[in-house]
C-alpha positions in Angstrom: -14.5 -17.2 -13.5 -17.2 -16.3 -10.7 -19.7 -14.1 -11.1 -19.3 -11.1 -9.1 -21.3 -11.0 -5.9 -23.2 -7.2 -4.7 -23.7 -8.1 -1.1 -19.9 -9.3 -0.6 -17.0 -7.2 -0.6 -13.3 -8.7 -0.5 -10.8 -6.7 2.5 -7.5 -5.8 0.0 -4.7 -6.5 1.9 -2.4 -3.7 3.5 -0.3 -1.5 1.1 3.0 -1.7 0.9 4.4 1.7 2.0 5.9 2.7 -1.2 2.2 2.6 -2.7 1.1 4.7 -0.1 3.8 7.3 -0.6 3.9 7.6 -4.1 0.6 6.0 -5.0 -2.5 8.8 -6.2 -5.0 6.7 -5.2 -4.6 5.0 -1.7 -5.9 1.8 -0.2 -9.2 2.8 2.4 -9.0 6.6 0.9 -5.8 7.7 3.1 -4.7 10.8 1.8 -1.3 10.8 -0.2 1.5 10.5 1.7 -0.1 9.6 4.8 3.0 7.8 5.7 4.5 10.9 6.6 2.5 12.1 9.6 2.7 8.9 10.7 6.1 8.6 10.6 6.4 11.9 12.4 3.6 11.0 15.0 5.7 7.7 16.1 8.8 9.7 16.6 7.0 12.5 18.5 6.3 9.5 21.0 9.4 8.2 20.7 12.8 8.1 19.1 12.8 4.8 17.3 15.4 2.6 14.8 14.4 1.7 11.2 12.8 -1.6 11.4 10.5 -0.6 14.9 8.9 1.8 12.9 8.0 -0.3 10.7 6.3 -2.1 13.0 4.8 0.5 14.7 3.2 1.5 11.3 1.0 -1.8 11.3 -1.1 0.0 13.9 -2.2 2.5 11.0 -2.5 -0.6 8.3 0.8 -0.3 6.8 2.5 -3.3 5.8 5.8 -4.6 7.3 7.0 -5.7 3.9 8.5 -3.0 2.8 11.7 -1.3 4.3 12.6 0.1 1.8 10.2 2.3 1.0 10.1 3.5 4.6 13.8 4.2 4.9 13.2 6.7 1.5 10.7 8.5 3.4 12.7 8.5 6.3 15.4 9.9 4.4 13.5 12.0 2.4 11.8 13.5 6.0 15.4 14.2 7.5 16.8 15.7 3.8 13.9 18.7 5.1 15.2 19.1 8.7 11.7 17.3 9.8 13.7 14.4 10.9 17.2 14.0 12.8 19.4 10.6 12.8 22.1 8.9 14.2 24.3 6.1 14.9 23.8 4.6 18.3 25.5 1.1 19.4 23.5 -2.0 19.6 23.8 -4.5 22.7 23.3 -7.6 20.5 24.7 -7.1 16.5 25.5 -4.0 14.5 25.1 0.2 15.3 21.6 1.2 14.5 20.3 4.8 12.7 18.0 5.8 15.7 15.5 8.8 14.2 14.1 11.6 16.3 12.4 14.3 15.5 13.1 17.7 15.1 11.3 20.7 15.9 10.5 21.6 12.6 9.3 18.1 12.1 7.1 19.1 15.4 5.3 21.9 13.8 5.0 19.8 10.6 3.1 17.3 12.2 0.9 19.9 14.0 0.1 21.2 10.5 -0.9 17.8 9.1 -3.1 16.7 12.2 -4.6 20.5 11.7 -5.1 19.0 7.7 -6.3 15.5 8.6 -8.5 17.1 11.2 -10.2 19.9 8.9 -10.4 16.3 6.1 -12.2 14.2 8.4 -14.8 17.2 9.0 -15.3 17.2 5.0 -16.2 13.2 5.2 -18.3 13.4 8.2 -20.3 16.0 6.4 -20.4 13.6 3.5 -21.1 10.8 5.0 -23.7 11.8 6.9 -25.5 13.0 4.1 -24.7 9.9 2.4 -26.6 8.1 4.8 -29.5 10.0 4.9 -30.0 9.5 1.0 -29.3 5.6 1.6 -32.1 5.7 4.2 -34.4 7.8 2.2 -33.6 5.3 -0.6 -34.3 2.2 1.3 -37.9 4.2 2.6 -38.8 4.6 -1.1 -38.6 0.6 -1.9 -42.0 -1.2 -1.8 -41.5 -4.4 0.6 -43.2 -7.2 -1.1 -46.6 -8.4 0.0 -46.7 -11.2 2.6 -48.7 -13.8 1.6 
């Protein structure tokens, strides 16, 4: 066993998106069920099958792992009229579930960018004052005498 090391901190890997739906706690502090804005943003710029959205979702440090868990919340967006699907032909193998978004899904994700917004004030502030007491910290510590 290695002893654990202060100055080096290990990246976790990408969550699957069931851990991020469900999950209390949330790899990088996203808020629960971040999944779902970002579901709704992708649409908003464009209608989009099952398996490019999870692609898409990389860009916000979902994994690709886990279709499953994105075709619940996909499900579970158009089971509140947030989300609208159907079955369009496919030029090379099988009809796909294309999913658009609705207008109620519009105004949803308005309210959860207003959210996210109003959240990333809230850490600013924190942060900021976080790094004024790390700095007043690191003032307070004698340097040692060169010699």
């Amino acid at each position: 066993m290695r002893p654990p090391t202060a100055s080096r901190v290990e990246p976790r890997p990408p969550t699957p998106i069931t851990e991020r739906v469900t999950a209390d706690t949330t790899v990088a502090a996203l808020p629960k069920n971040f999944v779902r804005p970002c579901l709704l943003l992708l649409l908003r710029e464009q209608p989009a099958h099952g398996y490019e959205l999870l692609a898409r979702l990389q860009a916000f440090g979902f994994q690709a792992s886990d279709p499953g868990g994105l075709y619940r919340a996909l499900r579970k967006l158009e089971a509140e009229g947030l989300v609208h699907s159907a079955w369009e032909p496919s030029g090379t193998g099988p009809h796909r579930r294309i999913y658009d978004l609705t207008r109620a899904g519009m105004e949803e994700l308005h309210s959860r960018a207003k959210a996210l917004a109003e959240a990333r004030e809230t850490l600013d502030t924190f942060l900021v004052r976080y790094e004024e007491f790390v700095a007043l910290r690191r003032a307070e510590v004698p340097q040692p005498a060169r010699g």
